[in-house]
C-alpha positions as CSV (number, residue, x, y, z in Angstrom):
1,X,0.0,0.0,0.0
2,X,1.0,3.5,-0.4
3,X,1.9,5.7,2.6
4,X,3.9,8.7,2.7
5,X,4.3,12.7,2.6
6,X,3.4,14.4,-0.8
7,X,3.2,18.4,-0.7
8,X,1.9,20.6,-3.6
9,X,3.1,24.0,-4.3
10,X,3.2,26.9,-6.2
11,X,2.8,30.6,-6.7
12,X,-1.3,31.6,-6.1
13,X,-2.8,30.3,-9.4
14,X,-1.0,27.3,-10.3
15,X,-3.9,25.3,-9.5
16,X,-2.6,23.5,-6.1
17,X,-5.7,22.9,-4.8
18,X,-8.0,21.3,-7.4
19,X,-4.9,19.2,-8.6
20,X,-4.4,17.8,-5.0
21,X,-8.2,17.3,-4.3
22,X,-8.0,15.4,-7.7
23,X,-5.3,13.3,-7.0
24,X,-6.4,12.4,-3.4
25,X,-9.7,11.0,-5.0
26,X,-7.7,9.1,-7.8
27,X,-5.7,7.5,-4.9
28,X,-8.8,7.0,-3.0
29,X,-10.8,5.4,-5.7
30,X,-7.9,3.0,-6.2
31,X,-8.2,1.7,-2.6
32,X,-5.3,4.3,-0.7
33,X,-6.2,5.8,2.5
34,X,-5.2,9.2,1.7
35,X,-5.5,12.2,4.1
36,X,-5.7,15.4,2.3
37,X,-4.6,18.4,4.3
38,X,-3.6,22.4,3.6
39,X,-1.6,25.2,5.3
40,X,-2.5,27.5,6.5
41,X,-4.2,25.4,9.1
42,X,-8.0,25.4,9.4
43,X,-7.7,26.1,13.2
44,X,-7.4,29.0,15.3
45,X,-3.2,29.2,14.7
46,X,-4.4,29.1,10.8
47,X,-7.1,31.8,11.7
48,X,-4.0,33.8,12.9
49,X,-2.2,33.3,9.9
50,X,-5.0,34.8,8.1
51,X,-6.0,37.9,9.9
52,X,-2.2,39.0,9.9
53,X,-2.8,39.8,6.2
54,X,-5.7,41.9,6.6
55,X,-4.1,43.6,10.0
56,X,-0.8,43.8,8.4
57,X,0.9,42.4,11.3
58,X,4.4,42.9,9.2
59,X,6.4,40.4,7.8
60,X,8.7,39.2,10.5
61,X,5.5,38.2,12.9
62,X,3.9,37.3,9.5
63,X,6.5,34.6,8.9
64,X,6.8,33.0,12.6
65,X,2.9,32.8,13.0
66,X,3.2,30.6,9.5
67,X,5.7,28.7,11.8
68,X,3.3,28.0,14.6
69,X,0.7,26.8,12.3
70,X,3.1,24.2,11.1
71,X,4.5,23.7,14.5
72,X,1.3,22.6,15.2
73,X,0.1,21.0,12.0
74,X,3.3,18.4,12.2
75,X,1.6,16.4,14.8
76,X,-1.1,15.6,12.7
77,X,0.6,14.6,9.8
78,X,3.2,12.0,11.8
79,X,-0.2,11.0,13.1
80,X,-1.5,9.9,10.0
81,X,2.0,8.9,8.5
82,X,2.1,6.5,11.7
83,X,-1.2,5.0,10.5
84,X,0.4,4.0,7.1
85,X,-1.6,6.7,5.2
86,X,-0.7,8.9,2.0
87,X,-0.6,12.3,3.0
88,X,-1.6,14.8,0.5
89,X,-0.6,18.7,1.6
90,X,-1.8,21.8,-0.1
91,X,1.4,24.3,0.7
92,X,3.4,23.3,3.8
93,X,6.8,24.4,4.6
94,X,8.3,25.3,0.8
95,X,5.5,27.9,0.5
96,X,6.7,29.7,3.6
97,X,10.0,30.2,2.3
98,X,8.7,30.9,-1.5
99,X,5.7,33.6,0.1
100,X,7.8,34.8,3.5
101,X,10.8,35.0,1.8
102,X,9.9,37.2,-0.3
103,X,8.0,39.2,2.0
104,X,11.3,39.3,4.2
105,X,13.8,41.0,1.3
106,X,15.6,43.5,2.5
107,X,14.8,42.7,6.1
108,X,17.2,39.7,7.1
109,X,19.8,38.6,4.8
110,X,19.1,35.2,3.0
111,X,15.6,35.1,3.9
112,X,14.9,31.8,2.3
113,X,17.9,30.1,4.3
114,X,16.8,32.2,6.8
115,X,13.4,30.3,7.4
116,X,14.9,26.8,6.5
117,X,17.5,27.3,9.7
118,X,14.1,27.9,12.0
119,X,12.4,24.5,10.6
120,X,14.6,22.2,10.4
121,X,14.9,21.0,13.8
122,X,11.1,19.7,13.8
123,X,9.8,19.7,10.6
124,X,8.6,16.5,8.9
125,X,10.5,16.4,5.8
126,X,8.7,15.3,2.2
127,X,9.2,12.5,0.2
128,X,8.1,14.5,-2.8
129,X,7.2,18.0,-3.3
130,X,5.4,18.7,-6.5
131,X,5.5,22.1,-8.1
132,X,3.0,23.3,-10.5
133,X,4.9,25.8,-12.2
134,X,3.3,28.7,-14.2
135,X,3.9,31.8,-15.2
136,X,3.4,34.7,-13.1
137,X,1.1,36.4,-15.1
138,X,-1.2,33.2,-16.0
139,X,-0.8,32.8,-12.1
140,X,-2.1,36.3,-11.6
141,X,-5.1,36.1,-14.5
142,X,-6.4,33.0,-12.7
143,X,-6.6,34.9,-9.4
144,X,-8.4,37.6,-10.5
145,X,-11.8,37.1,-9.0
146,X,-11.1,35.7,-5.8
147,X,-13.1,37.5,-3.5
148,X,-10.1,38.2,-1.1
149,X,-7.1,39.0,-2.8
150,X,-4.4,39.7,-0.6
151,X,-2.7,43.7,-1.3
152,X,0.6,42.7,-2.1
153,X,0.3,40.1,-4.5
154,X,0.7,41.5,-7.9
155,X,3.0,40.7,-11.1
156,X,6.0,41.9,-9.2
157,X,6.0,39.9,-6.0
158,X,4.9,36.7,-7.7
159,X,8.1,37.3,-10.2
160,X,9.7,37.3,-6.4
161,X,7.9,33.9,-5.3
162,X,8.4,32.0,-8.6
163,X,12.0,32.6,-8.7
164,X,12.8,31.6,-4.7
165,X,10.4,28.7,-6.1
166,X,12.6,27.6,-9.1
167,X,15.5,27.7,-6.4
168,X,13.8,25.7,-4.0
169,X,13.0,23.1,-6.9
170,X,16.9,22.2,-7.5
171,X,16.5,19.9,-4.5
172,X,15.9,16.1,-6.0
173,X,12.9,16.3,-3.4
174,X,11.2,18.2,-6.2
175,X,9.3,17.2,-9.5
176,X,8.1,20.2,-11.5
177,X,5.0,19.9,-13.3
178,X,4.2,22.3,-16.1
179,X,0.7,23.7,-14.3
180,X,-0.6,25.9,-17.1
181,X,-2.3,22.5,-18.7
182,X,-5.8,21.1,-18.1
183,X,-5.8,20.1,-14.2
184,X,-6.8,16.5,-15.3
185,X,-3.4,16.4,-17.0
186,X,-1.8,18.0,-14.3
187,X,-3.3,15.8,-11.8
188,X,-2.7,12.3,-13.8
189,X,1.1,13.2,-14.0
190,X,0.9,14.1,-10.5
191,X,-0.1,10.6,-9.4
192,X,2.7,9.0,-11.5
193,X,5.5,11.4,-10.1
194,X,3.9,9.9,-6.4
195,X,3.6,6.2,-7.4
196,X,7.1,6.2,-8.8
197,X,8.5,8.2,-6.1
198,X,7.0,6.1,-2.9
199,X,7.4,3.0,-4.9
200,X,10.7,3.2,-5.1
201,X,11.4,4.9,-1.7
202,X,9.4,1.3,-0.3
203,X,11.6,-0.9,-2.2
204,X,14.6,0.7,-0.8
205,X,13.7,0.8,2.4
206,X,11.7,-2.5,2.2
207,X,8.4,-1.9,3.4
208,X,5.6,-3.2,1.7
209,X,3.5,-1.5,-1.4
C-alpha cells in the first residue's frame, strides 16, 4: 500500500488545490487511504495566519505565526504517516519560504535560508514536493476574481515567489510539473511522479507497497 508525505506547491494560481483534491480521489478510488490536508491550518493558529494579512501584522511576525501553524500541524501529519496513510498537503513548509521569503527582502539577509534554519529541527521532511509551475502572469489572471485578494500580491511579487520557487526546486525532493495544462493532466502526472516516487522509496527501504 502507499503511505507517505506528498506536498503541492506553487505561486497563487497554479492550480494547487484542485490538482491535489483530484489526486487524493484518484488514490482513494484506487483503494489508498489518503489524508488530504492544507496550510495555513483550518484552526485557530491558521485563523491567525489569516488575519495578519488583513491587519498587516508585518512580515517578520507574519513569517513566525506561518511557523506556529506548522509547529502545530506536524503532529497531525506524523499522526497519519504513523497509521500507514498517503498524506496529501496543499502548501506546507516550501510555500513559507517561497511567500515569506519574499516578503522578508531586505529585512534579514538570506531570507529563504533564513526560514529553513528555524524549521529544520522539527519539521517532517517530504518524500516528494510537486510544483505546479506557471507563469506569473497566468498565475495572476487565474486569481483575479477571488473575493479576497491579498494587497501585495501582484505581477511583481509573484516574479519574487516564482523565482525563490525555481531555487527551492533544484532539491531532487522536487518534481516540477508544467501547471498551465488542463488540471486533469496535471493531476494524472501528479499521481505518477507519487507512485514512482514512494514506490521506489518502499523498495529501498523495504516496506511493503
Amino acid at each position: 500500500m502507499l503511505s507517505g508525505f506528498v506536498t503541492f506547491e506553487g505561486i497563487d494560481g497554479a492550480g494547487k488545490t484542485t490538482v491535489s483534491r483530484l489526486v487524493a480521489e484518484s488514490f482513494r478510488a484506487a483503494g489508498v487511504p489518503v489524508f488530504l490536508t492544507t496550510e495555513p491550518t483550518a484552526t485557530w493558529l491558521g485563523d491567525a495566519v489569516r488575519r495578519a494579512y488583513d491587519d498587516d501584522v508585518g512580515p517578520i511576525a507574519e513569517s513566525f505565526l506561518f511557523l506556529a501553524d506548522r509547529a502545530a500541524h506536524v503532529d497531525e501529519i506524523r499522526a497519519h504517516l504513523e497509521k500507514g496513510e498517503l498524506v496529501l498537503c496543499d502548501r506546507y513548509a516550501d510555500s513559507t519560504y517561497a511567500y515569506q521569503g519574499a516578503r522578508l527582502e531586505g529585512v534579514v539577509s538570506d531570507p529563504v535560508r533564513f526560514l529553513q534554519r528555524a524549521s529544520e529541527a522539527w519539521i517532517v521532511p517530504p518524500d516528494l514536493t510537486l510544483l505546479l509551475r506557471v507563469p506569473a502572469e497566468l498565475g495572476l489572471k487565474r486569481i483575479q476574481t477571488r473575493p479576497n485578494l491579498i494587497r501585495f500580491e501582484d505581477l511583481a511579487f509573484l516574479k519574487k515567489v516564482a523565482a525563490n520557487y525555481d531555487r527551492l526546486a533544484r532539491s531532487r525532493r522536487f518534481v516540477v510539473l508544467d501547471g498551465a495544462r488542463d488540471a486533469k493532466a496535471v493531476a494524472a502526472d501528479a499521481v505518477a511522479a507519487i507512485e514512482k516516487r514512494i514506490r521506489r522509496r518502499q523498495a529501498v527501504t523495504g516496506t511493503s507497497t
